[in-house]
Structure formats: structure tokens, C-alpha cells
C-alpha positions in Angstrom: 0.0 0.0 0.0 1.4 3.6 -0.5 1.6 6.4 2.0 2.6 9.8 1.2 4.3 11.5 4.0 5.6 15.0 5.2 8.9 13.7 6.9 9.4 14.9 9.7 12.8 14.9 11.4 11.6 12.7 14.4 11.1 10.1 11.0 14.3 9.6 10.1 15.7 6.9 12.1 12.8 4.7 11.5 14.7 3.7 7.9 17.7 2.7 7.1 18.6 5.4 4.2 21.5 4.2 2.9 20.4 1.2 2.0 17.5 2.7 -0.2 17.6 2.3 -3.6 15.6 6.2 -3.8 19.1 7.4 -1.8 21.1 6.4 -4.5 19.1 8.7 -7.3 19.4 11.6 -4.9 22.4 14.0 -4.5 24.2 13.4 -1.3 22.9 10.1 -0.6 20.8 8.9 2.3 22.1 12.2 4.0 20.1 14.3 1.9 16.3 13.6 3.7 18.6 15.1 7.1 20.5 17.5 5.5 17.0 19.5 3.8 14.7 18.9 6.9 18.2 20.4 8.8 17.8 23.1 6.1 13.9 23.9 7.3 12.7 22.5 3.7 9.3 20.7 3.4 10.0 16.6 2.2 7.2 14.7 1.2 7.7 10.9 0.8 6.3 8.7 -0.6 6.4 4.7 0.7 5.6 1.7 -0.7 5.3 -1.0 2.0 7.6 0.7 4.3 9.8 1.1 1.3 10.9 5.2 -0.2 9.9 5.4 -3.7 9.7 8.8 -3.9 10.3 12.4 -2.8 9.2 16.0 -3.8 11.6 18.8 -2.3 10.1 21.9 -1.4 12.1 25.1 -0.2 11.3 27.0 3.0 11.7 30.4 1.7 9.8 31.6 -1.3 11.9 32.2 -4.8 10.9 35.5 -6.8 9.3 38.3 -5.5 6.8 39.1 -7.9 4.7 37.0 -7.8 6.5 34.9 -4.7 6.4 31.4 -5.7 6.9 28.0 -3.7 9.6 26.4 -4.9 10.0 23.0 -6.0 13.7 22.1 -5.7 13.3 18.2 -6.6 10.9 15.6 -7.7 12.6 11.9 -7.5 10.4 8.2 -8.2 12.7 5.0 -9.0 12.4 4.4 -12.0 10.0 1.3 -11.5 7.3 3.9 -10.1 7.3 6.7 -12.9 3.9 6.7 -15.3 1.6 5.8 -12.6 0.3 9.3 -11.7 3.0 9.7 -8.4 4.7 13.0 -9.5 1.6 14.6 -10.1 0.2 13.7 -6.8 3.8 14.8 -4.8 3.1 17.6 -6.8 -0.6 18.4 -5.7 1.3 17.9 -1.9 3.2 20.8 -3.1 0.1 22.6 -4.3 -1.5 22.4 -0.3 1.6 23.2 1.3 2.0 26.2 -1.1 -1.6 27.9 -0.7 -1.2 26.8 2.9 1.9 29.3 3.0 -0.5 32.1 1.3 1.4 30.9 -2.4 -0.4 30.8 -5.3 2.8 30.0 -7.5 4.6 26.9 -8.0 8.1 27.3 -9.6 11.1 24.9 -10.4 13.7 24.3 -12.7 12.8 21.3 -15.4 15.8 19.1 -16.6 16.3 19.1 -20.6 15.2 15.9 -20.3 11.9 14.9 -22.5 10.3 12.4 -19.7 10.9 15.6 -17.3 9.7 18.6 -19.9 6.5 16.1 -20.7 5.5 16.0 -17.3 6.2 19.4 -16.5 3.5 19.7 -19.5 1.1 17.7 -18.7 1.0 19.1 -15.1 0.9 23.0 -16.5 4.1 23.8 -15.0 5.3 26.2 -18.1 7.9 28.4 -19.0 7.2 32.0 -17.6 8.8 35.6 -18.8 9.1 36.0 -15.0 12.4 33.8 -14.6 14.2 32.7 -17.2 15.3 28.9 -15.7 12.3 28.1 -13.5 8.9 26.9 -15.0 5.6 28.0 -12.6 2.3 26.7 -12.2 -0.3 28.5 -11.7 -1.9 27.4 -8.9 -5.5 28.8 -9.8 -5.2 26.5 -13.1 -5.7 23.2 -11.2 -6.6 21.3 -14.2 -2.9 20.0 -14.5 -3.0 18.8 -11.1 -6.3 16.4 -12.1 -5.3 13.1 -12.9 -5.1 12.0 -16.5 -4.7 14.1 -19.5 -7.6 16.6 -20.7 
């Protein structure tokens, strides 16, 4: 069964990290998860039988100033759990946690990968004349965020 999760620091020690195969897509290893929550950025996680599969970044401080816009500094599934709908539902996470903080912008960069700008796509995350390497979501266009393609 999945769970999606905000980690919290008092989470950590109940899994071993370095031995996740999620750790090993992730820069710094297993001591990324400590090293952001240290950092007072958001982690949501999600678990497959007690097992990381994924993780959406999120900063603490806003990026921009006109509009201010959450930032999403990574989105990570192995490989096994990409397609299924995951991303976009780490992203609608993000989405809460954003209007919770009074946001109504996502932002983040998008790799010049295909399987990266495709989802970015299909989720409305588009390239803006506001910043010229992050892509935003509107967060009043919540059609992206639906699952499935319209």
C-alpha cells in the first residue's frame, strides 16, 4: 500500500537510508532527507510497504518576489514507479503546502530531459517571462493537477 508523507525529522531513524535504492538517485545520498529537513525544507515521501519510492523537495523560503512562488527544488520516483500518476500527486502535496503558506505560485527548474519537460507539460508547469530557468504553475489553473490528460 502507499503512503505519502511529510517527513518529519523525528522520521528519520525509523529507515535505514543508505540502504534505499531512492538514496542512491538523490544528490548526497541517504544524507540528503537530514541534510534538507536540517535546512527547514518541506519533504514529502512517498512509501511503498515501508519502502521510499519517492520524494518531492520543497524550499522554505519563497523564490521571486513578484509573484512569490513555492519552490520545488526536486521531484525523484525509481524508475519502476514513474507513469503511474505519483509525481503529479507529490506535486498536488506541493500545491497544499503552497496555498497553505498564502502561495499561489509553484516554480522549479525542469531538466532538458523529455520524460521531465513532458511532465512538466502535462501538469501546466510552463515556462514563464518572469524567470528565465524556472517553469511556474499557476496554482489557480488546477486542471494540470487532475489526474489524466484533458
Amino acid at each position: 500500500m502507499l503512503r505519502f508523507r511529510k517527513l518529519k525529522p523525528a522520521d528519520l531513524p525509523k529507515t535505514d537510508w543508505r540502504s534505499e535504492p531512492l538514496s542512491a538517485l538523490l544528490p548526497d545520498g541517504a544524507a540528503y532527507f537530514a541534510q534538507t529537513l536540517e535546512a527547514g525544507d518541506t519533504l514529502f515521501v512517498i512509501f511503498d510497504e515501508g519502502k521510499p519510492v519517492g520524494v518531492l523537495e520543497m524550499d522554505r523560503e519563497p523564490f521571486g518576489e513578484k509573484p512569490q512562488c513555492a519552490n520545488v527544488g526536486l521531484v525523484m520516483l525509481l524508475p519502476e514507479y514513474r507513469r503511474h500518476g505519483l509525481g503529479r500527486m507529490l506535486m498536488v502535496l506541493a500545491a497544499g503546502e503552497a496555498v497553505e503558506r498564502k502561495l499561489w505560485f509553484l516554480s522549479g527548474a525542469v531538466p532538458d530531459d523529455a520524460d521531465a519537460k513532458a511532465f512538466a507539460a502535462a501538469i501546466h508547469l510552463n515556462p514563464t517571462e518572469w524567470f528565465t530557468d524556472r517553469y511556474v504553475l499557476d496554482l489557480s489553473d488546477v486542471e494540470g493537477l487532475r489526474y489524466g490528460r484533458q
